[in-house]
Each structure stands twice: as structure tokens, then as C-alpha cells.
C-alpha positions as CSV (number, residue, x, y, z in Angstrom):
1,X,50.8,-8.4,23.4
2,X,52.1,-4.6,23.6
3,X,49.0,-3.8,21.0
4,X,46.3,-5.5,22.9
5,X,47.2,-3.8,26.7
6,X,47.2,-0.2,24.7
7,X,43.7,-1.1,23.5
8,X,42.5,-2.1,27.5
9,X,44.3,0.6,28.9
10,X,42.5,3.1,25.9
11,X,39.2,1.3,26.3
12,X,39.3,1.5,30.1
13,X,40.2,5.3,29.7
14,X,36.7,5.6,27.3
15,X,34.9,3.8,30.2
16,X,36.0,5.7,32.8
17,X,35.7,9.0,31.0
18,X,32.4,7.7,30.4
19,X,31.7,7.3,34.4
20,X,32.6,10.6,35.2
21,X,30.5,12.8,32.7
22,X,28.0,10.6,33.8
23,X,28.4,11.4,37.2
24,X,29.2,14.6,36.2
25,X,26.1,15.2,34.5
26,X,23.4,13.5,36.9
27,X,24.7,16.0,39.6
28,X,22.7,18.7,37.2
29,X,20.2,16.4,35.6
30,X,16.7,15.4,37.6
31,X,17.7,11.9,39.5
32,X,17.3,8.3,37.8
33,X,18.9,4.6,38.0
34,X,22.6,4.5,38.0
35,X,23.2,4.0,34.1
36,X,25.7,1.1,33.3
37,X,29.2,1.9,31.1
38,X,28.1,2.2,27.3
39,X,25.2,1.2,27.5
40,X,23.4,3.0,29.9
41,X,19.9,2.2,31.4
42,X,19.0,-0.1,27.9
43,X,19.2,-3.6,30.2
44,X,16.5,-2.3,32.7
45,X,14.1,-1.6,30.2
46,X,11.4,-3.5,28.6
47,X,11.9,-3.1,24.8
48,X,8.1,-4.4,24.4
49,X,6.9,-2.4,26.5
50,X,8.7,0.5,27.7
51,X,5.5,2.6,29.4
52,X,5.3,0.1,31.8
53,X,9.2,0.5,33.0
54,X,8.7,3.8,32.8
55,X,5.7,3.4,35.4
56,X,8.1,1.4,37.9
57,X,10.8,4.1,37.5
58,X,8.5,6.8,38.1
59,X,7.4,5.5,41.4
60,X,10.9,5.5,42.7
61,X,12.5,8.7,41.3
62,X,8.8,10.9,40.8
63,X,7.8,12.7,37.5
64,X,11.1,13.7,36.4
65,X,13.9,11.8,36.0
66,X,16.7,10.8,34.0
67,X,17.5,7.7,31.8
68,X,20.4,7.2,29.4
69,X,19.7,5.4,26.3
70,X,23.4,4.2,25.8
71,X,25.6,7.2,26.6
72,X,23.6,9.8,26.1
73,X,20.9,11.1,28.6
74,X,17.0,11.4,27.9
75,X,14.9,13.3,31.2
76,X,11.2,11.8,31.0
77,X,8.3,13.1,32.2
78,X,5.4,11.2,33.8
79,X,2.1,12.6,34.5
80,X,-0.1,15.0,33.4
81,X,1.2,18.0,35.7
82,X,4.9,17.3,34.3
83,X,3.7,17.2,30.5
84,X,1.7,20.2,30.7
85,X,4.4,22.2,32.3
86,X,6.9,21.3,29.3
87,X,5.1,21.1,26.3
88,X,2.1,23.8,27.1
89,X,3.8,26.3,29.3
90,X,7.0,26.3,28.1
91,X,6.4,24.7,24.5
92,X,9.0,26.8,22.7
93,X,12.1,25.6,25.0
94,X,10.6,21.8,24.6
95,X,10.0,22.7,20.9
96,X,13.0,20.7,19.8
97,X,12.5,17.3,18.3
98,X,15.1,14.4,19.5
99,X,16.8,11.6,17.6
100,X,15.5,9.2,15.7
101,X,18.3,6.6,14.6
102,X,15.9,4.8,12.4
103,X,14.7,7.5,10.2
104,X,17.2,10.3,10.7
105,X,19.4,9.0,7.5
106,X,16.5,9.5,5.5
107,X,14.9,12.4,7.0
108,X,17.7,14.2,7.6
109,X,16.5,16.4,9.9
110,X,13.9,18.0,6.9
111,X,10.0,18.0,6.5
112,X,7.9,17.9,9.5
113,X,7.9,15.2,12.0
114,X,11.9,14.7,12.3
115,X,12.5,18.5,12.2
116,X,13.8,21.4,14.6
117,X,14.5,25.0,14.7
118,X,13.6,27.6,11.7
119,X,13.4,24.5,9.3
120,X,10.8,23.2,11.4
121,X,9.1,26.0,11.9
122,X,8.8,27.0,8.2
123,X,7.9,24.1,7.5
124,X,5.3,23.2,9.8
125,X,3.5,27.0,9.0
126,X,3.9,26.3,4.9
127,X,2.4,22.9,5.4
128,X,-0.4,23.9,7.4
129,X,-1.3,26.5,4.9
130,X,-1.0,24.4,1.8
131,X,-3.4,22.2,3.6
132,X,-6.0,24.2,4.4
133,X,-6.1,25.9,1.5
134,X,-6.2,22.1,-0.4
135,X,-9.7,21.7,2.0
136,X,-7.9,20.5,5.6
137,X,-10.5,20.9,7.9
138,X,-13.3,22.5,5.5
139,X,-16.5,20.6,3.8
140,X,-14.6,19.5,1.0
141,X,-12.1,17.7,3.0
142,X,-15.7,16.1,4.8
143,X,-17.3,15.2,1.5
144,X,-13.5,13.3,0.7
145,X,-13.8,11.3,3.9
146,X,-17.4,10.5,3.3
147,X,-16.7,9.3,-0.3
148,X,-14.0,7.0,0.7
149,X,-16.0,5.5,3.5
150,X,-19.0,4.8,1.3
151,X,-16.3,2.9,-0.9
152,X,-14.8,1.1,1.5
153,X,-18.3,0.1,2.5
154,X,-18.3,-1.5,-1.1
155,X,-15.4,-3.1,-0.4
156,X,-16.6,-4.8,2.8
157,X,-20.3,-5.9,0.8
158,X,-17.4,-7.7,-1.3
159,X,-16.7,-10.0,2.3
160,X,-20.7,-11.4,1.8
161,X,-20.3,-11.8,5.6
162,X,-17.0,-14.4,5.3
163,X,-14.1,-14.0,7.7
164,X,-11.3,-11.1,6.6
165,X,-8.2,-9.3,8.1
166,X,-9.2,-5.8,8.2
167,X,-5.9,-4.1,8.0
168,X,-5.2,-3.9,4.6
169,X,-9.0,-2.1,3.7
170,X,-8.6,-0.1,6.4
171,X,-5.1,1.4,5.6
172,X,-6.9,2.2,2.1
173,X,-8.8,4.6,3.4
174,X,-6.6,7.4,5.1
175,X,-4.1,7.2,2.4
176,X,-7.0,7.8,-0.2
177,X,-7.8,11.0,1.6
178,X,-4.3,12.4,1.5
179,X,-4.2,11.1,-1.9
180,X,-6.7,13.0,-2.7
181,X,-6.0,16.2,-1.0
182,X,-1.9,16.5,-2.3
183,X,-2.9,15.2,-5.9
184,X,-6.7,16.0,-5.8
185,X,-6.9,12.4,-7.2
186,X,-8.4,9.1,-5.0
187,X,-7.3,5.1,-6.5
188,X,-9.1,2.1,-6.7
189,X,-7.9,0.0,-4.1
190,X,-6.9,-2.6,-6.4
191,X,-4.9,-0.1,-8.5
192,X,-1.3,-1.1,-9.7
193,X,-0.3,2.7,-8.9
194,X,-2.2,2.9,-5.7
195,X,-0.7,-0.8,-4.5
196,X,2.9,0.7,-5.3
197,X,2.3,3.5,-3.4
198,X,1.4,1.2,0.0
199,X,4.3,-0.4,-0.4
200,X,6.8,2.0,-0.1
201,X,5.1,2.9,2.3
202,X,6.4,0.1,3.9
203,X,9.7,-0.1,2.6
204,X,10.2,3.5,4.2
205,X,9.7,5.5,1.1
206,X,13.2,4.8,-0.4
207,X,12.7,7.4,-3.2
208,X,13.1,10.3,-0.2
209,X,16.6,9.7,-0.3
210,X,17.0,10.4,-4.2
211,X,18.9,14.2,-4.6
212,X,16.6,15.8,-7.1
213,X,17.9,19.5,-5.8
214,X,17.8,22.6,-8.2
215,X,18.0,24.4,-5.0
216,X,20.8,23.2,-2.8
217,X,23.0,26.8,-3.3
218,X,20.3,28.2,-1.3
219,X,21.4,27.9,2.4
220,X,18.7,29.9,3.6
221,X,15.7,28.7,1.7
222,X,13.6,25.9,3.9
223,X,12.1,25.0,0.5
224,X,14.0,22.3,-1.0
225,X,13.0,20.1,-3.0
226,X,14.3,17.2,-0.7
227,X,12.4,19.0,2.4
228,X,9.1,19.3,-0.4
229,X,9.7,15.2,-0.5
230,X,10.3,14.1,2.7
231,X,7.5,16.5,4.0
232,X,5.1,14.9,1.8
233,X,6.3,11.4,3.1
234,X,5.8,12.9,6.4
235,X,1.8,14.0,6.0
236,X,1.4,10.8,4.2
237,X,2.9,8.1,6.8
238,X,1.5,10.5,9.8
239,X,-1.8,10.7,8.1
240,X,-1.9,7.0,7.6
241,X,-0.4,4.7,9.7
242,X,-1.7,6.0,12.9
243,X,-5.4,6.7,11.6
244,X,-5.5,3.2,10.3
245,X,-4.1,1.5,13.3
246,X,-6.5,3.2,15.2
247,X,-9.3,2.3,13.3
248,X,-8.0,-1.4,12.9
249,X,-7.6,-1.2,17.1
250,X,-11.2,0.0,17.6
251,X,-13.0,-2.2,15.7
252,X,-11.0,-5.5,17.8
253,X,-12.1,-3.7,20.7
254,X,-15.8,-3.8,19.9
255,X,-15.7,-7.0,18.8
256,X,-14.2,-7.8,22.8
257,X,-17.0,-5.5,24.3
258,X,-20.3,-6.1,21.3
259,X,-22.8,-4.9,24.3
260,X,-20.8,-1.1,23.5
261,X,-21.0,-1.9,20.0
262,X,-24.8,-2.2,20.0
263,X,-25.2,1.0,22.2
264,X,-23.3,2.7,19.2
265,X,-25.6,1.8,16.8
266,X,-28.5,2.5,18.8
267,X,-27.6,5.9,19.2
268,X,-26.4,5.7,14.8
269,X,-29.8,4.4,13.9
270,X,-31.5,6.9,16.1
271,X,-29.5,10.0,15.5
272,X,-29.0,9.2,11.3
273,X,-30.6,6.5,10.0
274,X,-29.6,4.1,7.4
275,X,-30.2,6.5,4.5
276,X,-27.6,8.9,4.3
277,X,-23.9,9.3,5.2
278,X,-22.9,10.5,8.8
279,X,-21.7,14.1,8.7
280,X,-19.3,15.8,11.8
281,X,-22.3,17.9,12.5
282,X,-23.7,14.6,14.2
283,X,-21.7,14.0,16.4
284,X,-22.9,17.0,19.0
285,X,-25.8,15.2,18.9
286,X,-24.1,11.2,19.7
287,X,-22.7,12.1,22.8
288,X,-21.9,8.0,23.4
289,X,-20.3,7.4,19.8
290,X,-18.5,10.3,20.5
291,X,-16.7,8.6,23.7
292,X,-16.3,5.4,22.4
293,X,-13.8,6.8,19.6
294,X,-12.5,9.4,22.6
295,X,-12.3,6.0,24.5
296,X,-10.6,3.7,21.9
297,X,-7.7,6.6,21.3
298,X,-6.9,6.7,24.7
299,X,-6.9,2.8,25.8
300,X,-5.5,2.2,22.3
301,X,-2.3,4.8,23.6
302,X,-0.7,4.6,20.1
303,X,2.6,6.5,20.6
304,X,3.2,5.7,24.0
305,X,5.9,7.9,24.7
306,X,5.4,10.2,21.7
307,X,8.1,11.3,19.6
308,X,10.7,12.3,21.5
309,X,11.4,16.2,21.9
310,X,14.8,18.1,23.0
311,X,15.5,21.3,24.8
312,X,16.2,24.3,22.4
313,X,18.2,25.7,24.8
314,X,19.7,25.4,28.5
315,X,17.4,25.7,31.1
316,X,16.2,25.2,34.5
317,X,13.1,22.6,35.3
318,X,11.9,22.4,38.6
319,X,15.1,22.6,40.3
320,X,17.2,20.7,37.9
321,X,18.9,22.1,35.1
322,X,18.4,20.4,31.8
323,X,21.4,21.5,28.6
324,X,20.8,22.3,25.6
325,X,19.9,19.5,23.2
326,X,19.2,16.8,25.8
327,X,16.6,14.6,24.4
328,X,13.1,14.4,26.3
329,X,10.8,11.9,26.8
330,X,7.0,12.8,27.4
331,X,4.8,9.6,28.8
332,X,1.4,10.0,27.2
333,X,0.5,6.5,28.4
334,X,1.1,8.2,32.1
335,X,-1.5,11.1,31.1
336,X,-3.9,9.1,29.4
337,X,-4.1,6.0,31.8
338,X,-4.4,8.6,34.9
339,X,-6.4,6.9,37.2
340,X,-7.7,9.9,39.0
341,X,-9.0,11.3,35.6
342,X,-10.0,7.8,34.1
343,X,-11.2,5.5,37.3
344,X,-9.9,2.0,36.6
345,X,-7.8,3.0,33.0
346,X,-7.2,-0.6,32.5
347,X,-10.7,-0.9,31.7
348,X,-12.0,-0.2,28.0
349,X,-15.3,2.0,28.9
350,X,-16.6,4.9,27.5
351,X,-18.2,6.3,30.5
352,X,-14.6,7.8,31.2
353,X,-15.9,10.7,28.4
354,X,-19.1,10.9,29.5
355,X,-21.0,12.9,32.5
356,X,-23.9,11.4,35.3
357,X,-26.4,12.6,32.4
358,X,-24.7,10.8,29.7
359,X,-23.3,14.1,28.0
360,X,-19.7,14.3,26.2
361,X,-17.7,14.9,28.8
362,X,-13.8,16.5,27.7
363,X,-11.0,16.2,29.4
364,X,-7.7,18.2,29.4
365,X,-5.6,14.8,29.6
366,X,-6.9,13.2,26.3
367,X,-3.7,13.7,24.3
368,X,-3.8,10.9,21.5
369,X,-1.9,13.5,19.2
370,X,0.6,15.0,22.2
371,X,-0.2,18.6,23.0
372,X,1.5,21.8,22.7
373,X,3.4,23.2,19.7
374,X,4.4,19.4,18.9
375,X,1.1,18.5,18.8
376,X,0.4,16.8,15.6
377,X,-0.5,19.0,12.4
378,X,-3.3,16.3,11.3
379,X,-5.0,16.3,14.2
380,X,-8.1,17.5,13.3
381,X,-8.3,15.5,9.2
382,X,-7.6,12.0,11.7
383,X,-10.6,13.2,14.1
384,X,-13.0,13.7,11.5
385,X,-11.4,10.4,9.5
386,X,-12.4,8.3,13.0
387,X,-15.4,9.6,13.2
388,X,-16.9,8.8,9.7
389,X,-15.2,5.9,9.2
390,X,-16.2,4.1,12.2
391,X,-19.8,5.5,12.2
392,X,-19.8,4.9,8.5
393,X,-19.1,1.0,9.2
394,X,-20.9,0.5,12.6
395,X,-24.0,2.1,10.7
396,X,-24.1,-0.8,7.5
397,X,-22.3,-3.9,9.7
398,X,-22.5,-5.7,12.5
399,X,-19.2,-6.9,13.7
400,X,-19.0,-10.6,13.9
401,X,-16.0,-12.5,15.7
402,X,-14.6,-15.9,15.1
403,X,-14.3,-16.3,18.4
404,X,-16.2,-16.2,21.8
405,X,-15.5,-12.2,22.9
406,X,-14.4,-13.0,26.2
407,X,-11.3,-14.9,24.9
408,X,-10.3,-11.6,22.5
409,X,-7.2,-10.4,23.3
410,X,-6.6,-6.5,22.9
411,X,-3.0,-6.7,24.2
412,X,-0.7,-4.9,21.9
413,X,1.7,-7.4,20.7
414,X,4.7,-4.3,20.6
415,X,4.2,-1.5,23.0
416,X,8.1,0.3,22.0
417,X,7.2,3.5,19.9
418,X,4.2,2.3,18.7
419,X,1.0,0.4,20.2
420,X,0.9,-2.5,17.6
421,X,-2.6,-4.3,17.6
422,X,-2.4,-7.9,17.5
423,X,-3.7,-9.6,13.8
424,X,-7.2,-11.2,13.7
425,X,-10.1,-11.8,11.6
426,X,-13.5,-11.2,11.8
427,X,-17.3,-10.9,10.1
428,X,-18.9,-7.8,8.3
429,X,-22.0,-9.0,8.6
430,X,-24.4,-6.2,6.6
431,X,-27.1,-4.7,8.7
């Protein structure tokens, strides 16, 4: 009996130590709910879909405020003013990156994505060189992403017009092109190599974790071989996952909306033909295929809340003072669903990109990939990989559902770190 009223005398101490730094902190930190012992804000959250307690929360405490994620506190920033102010105008102090309990055992804070400080920086400026010099963002790179998309047009013919999942094709593609920009080598898609590859993918690229270190004794070389391993997993399951979803989103969402479909290839048939493979010189001149896949990133909202950042040091944000370290969380779904930029965001329409004469129109709060010097390295391969790949298959398809298009559902069925398209079916019916 002695052993159990130490251990609720201890535990209450924990708890109320807990209270006070709490209370101690939130007199410093920008205002939020009053967090509960342990854990913290969690039970007023919507694990499914986070953006939209996030909406509710900023109504009542504004575009800053804090939220504790179990006992430690995370200051989010809703709208477009707040974001910009963070991670444009003072990128360096937001420059950190934040926990990630999932990954963080096997990252380790290495590579790219999961990184902070001088290893994230050297990282990040060696990667980006490797890259270009391997093509990123040149013809070559171009001619790749047309290649694959001519066979994953082969791929589809394979269909004859009978119902398919997508998802699967689709996620082919990207990982092709960074296939064959690190190796300089694309697979079949039914290759034994290339299928292993996919799946550890989705087993989380277990072989990160393996120590094949010559270098360890170095403390102040960035270039490990573990950092060489987990940045490769890094510019493979950012250069995949999130171009493939994308694509696997859009094309559910013209199958809801066909009449913007049609318009699309309208504008293909016009503008290219049937005879040759879309190029990203095209694009200037398709100013309405050029919204719809501006339109379908920004209604799809794939990271919600993006990745979460940190403050490299202490500092002072408008008014409040924000210590070293403390995660941040920056709303993208509050910038890209701005209804005084995008009328009625709810609303899938590509007029939100486009001007009263029908010309692209850009927009300062169209960050799919963030912004800032967080934003994401691949930004411009996944642009060009949207554009050809969708163009590509709206140009030799039509998109046929299984069902009437007014009882589609585009609802992401998980809207937590990533927007997760439902599963469906449908018809590549050739043109």
C-alpha cells in the first residue's frame, strides 16, 4: 500500500509539474485551447482531418496560436499573411525541420526531408547539384518523362477499354524517372527488380537502417554513407508518392467534372495533335490545361499541414516569443483554400487560375510544394511529371467511369499528414 501512494504522490508531482510549464510557457507562446495533462490538445483534434480543427481553432485564437501535441507545444500558422511571414521573410529562423516520430528512427535526422542545420544544408545543396547535373530540370530529364508516359500509354492500350484501379500504373511512372535519373536505367513495370523496389517502398525502405559506414570517424563529414542512403530514399519516396497521388487524384476528379475534361482535350487536340508527344514548351500556349493541373494541386491539398518546421533559434513573432526548437505548424490547406484568392475553394474549377480573357493567371498562394527554403527540392521534375503525364493520357483516352459522375466522391478518405484519395475504378477508353 506504501508503494502504490509513492507512485500517486510521484505521478501527481509529473502532472502538476506538467501544469505549470505549461502555464508557464503559454504566458510566452501566441494563445491557444487550454492543453489537458499529458496529453495535451490530441482529444480536440480530428485525427482524419486535422485542417478542418485547425480552421475552427483559428477562428477563435487568429493566425497564430499554440497547440500541444502531448506535452510538448507546436505554434501553427493559418493564412497566407502568417506563412509568408515565416517561411519567406524569415525562412532561415523557420529553417528547422520538426519531429517526425514515425520516420525519425530510420531517418535519423540524415538526408533531406527529416534533416536540420549544416547537415541539412549540405545535404540539400549536394543533392540539388547531383541532380542537375544527372538532367533535373534540362531536356533530358523532358525526353525521360515523355518516354515513360508513352509507355505507360502502352500499358493502359493493355486495359482494351475494361475497368482498372489506376494506382498501381500510375505510381510506375514517377519512380521510373528517378529510376532513371540516380541509375540512368528505367524497368519494365512487370520487372521482378522493379516490383521489389515498390515494395519497400512501402514497407518503409527497411534496408535504410542497415550500417554500411566506412565513414562514421568523420564527425564533420555530412557525406556518410547512411546520409547517401537515406537521401536517396528521400528523393525517391518524395519524388513518388506525392506525384502519383496527385496524378491518381486528378484523374478521379475529371471523371466527377468530364465537361472540364473535354475542355482539356479541346485545347490538346488543338494546341498538339495526336501525332507527337506533348513537350513543356506547350504549355504557354494551353492556358486552360495549365489550370486544371494548377487547380487539381490545390483542391487536391496533399500535405495539408506540410512537414512540420522548428525555430532554429529563439525569437520573437508578432509579439509572442517562440524558443528555440519549438516545432511549427504551417496550414497550407488555409493558403490554398483562401476564399478571397480562390472564390468558393470548395469548388473544383479551374477558372481560379485563369483571368476574364481566359489567360494563366498565377497566384502567390499556390503552394502545393510549401514555399520558402523548405520548399520542396523536386518541385520543378513533379511539375513537368504532371504536366506530361496528364496531357499525355488525356490526349490518347477518354476517361470513362463506372458510375454516374454526380455520385463520385472526391472526399479524401484520410486528411492527417497526407490527403489520401479514395480507391476507384474506371475506363481508358482510347481516343
Amino acid at each position: 500500500m506504501g508503494l502504490l501512494i509513492i507512485l500517486v504522490i510521484c505521478l501527481s508531482c509529473v502532472i502538476l509539474l506538467s501544469l505549470w510549464r505549461q502555464s508557464h510557457g503559454k504566458r510566452k507562446l501566441p494563445p491557444g485551447p487550454t492543453p489537458l495533462p499529458i496529453v495535451g490538445n490530441l482529444l480536440q483534434l480530428n485525427n482524419k482531418n486535422i485542417s478542418k480543427s485547425l480552421s475552427r481553432l483559428a477562428k477563435e485564437y487568429g493566425p497564430v496560436f499554440t497547440l500541444y501535441f502531448g506535452m510538448k507545444p507546436t505554434v501553427v500558422l493559418y493564412g497566407y499573411e502568417a506563412v509568408k511571414e515565416a517561411l519567406m521573410d524569415r525562412g532561415e529562423e523557420f529553417s528547422g525541420r520538426g519531429p517526425f516520430p514515425v520516420l525519425d528512427r530510420v531517418a535519423k535526422g540524415l538526408g533531406i526531408v527529416f534533416s536540420s542545420g549544416e547537415i541539412w544544408k549540405e545535404t540539400r545543396r549536394f543533392s540539388l547539384t547531383v541532380l542537375r547535373n544527372m538532367g533535373m530540370g534540362k531536356k533530358t530529364v523532358e525526353d525521360r518523362i515523355q518516354e515513360e508516359a508513352l509507355c505507360l500509354i502502352e500499358e493502359l492500350r493493355k486495359t482494351n477499354g475494361a475497368p482498372c484501379d489506376p494506382g498501381l500504373l500510375l505510381f510506375c511512372v514517377p519512380c521510373n524517372v528517378i529510376c532513371s535519373i540516380i541509375f540512368n536505367n528505367r524497368f519494365d513495370y512487370g520487372d521482378e527488380k522493379f516490383q521489389s523496389l515498390i515494395k519497400y517502398f512501402h514497407e518503409n525502405f527497411a534496408l535504410s537502417a542497415t550500417r554500411w559506414i566506412q565513414e562514421k570517424h568523420k564527425e564533420q563529414s555530412e557525406f556518410t554513407m547512411e546520409n547517401l542512403l537515406i537521401t536517396v530514399w528521400d528523393v525517391f519516396s518524395a519524388g513518388t508518392d506525392t506525384t502519383s497521388t496527385t496524378i491518381t487524384f486528378g484523374l478521379l476528379l475529371l471523371l466527377k467534372h468530364p465537361e472540364i475534361a473535354a475542355k482539356a482535350q479541346e485545347e490538346i487536340e488543338r494546341v498538339i495533335g495526336r501525332h507527337r508527344s506533348p513537350c513543356m514548351q506547350d504549355r504557354s500556349r494551353m492556358p486552360y490545361t495549365d489550370a486544371v493541373i494548377h487547380e487539381i494541386q490545390r483542391y487536391v491539398d496533399l500535405v495539408p499541414n506540410n512537414v512540420s518546421h522548428a525555430v532554429t533559434r529563439s525569437i520573437e513573432f508578432r509579439g509572442y516569443h517562440i524558443p528555440k526548437g519549438t516545432e511549427i505548424l504551417p496550414s497550407l490547406t488555409s493558403v490554398l483554400y483562401d476564399d478571397k484568392e480562390f472564390p468558393n475553394p470548395e469548388k473544383f474549377d479551374p477558372g481560379h487560375f485563369l483571368d476574364a480573357s481566359g489567360n494563366f493567371k498565377k497566384s502567390d498562394y499556390f503552394m502545393p510544394f510549401s514555399t520558402g527554403k523548405r520548399a520542396c527540392v523536386g518541385e520543378g521534375l513533379a511539375r513537368m511529371e504532371l504536366f506530361l503525364v496528364l496531357t499525355t493520357i488525356l490526349q490518347h483516352f477518354t476517361l470513362k467511369s463506372l458510375v454516374d459522375p454526380k455520385d463520385i466522391d472526391t472526399t479524401p478518405v484520410n486528411k492527417g499528414f497526407i490527403s489520401v484519395p479514395p480507391s476507384y475504378e474506371l475506363c481508358f477508353v482510347p481516343i
